[in-house]
N, C-alpha and C positions, 0 to 999 in steps of 0.2 A: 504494500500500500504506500501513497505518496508519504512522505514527510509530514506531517501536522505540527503548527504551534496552538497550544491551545492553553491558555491563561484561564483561572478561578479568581473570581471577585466575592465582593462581599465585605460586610461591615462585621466589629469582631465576635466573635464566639457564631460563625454559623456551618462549620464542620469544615472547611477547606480541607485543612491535613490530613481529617481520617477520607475524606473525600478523595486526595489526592491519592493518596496511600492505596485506595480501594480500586480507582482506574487505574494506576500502575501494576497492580496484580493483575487484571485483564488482559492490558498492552502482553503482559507477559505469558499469561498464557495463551494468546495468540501469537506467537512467536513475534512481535512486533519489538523492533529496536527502539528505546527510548532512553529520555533522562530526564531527574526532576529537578525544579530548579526554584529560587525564590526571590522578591525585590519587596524592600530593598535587600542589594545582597546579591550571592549566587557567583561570584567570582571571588576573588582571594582582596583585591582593593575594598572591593564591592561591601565584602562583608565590613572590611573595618568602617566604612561608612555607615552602613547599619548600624552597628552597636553604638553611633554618636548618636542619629537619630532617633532612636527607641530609646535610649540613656535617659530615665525621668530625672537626671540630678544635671541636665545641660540647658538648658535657657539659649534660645535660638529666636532669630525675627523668620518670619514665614518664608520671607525670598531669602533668606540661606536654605533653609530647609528645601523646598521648591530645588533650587538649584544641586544641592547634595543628592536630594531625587534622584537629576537628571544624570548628573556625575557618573552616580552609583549605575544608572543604566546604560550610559555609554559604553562602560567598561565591560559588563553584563554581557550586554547584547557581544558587543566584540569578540570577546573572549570565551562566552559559552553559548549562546544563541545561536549565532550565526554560524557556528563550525560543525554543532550539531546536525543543524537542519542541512545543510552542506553535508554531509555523510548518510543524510538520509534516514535521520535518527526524527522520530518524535518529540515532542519538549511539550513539558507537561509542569507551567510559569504556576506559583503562587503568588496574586498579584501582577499587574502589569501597570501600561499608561492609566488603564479605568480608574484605578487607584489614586492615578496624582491627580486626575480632575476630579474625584469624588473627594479625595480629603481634602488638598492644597485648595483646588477650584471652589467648593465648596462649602468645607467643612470648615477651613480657615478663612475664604475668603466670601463665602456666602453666595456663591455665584456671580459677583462681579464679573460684568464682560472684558474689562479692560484685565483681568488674572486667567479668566477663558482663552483670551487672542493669546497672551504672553505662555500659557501651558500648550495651544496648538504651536504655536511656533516653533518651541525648542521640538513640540515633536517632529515637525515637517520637515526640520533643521538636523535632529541627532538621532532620531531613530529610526533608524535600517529596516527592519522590517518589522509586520503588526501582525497580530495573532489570526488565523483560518478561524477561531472559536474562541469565544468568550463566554464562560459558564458562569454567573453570576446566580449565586447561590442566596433566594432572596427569603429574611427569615426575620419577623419583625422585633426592631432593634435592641425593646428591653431586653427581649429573650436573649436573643445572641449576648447582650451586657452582663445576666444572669450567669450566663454561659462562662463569658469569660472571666467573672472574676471568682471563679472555681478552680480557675487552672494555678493561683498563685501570687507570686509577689507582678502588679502591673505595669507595663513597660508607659513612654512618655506620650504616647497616642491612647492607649488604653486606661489611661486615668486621666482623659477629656469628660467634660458633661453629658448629660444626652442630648443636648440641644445640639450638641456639636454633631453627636449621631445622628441624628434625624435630618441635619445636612446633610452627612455625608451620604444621607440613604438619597437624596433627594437628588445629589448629584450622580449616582448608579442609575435613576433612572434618567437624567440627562443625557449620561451617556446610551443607553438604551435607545433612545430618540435618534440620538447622534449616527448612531452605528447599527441600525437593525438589521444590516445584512451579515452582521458576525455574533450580534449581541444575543444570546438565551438565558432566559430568564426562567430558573428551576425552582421549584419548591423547595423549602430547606428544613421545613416540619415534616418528622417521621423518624422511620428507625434509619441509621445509614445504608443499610440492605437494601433499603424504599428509594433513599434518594440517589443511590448508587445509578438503579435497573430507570431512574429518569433521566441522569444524564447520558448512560451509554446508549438509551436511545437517541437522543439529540445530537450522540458522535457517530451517528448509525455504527454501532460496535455490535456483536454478538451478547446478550446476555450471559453473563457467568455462569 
């Protein structure tokens, strides 16, 4: 089968990883080449970027962050992206561009158009290529909030308000609008079993 990039969205606590974790044992057992990968993050720079920006003890103005983002993704895409799907490997993103317009675009910046033009630009600008499928795994936000503050001590996005969440949800569906020819939009209530057999229809995959 061709190469696919395929990125998970989604605001926190709405199962990404076991999600990802569970379409990766698929790829696998259809003998399909793949790799998983994450943003921010997913290259050797990449990561040390990451750990600034999720660090709840660093104090940042939005356009650093915004910019860190994009950094972080330059190098990403560069250095494991691109070389993948270039070999003809699957890539299977936690998080992509959706991410910087839902949080940056809107979470920080409310949806302002003038932080919209300056978020498409760098992407027009710095990123190489955009994902075949977008699985946006949509699950409303207290829950996923609930979700996440089970998992432990909270990184510097995940000890935002909910108001902030409820942007951010607001700009997943922005993006949805934006991009309906890659965008799906999945249920993210049920057991993982349930939301598993909805998105590998969405990937027309074989059920497990």
């Amino acid at each position: 089968m061709q190469a696919q990039f395929i990125s998970f969205e989604g605001t926190e606590g709405v199962g990404k990883t076991t999600l990802i974790t569970n379409v990766a044992k698929t790829l696998q057992q259809q003998g399909i080449d793949f790799i998983q990968t994450r943003e921010p993050g997913g290259s050797p720079f990449a990561e040390i970027l990451r750990d600034l920006l999720k660090n709840p003890n660093i104090i940042m103005n939005d356009d650093s962050e915004l910019l860190l983002m994009f950094s972080a993704r330059c190098d990403h895409v560069a250095q494991v992206i691109l070389p993948a799907l270039e070999q003809g490997k699957w890539v299977l993103c936690d998080r992509f561009i959706d991410s910087t317009l839902a949080y940056q675009g809107f979470g920080r910046a409310n949806g302002d158009l003038r932080t919209l033009k300056k978020i498409q630009d760098l992407i027009d600008n710095f990123v190489k290529v955009l994902p075949n499928t977008t699985i946006w795994l949509d699950l409303p936000v207290s829950e996923g909030l609930h979700r996440a503050t089970q998992r432990g001590e909270l990184d510097r996005f995940e000890q935002q308000k909910l108001v902030f969440f409820e942007k951010v949800y607001q700009g997943f569906c922005y993006c949805e609008q934006q991009y309906p020819q890659r965008f799906q939009r999945v249920n993210a209530t049920g057991s993982a079993d349930e939301i598993l057999q909805r998105v590998l229809t969405r990937l027309q995959l074989p059920n497990a």
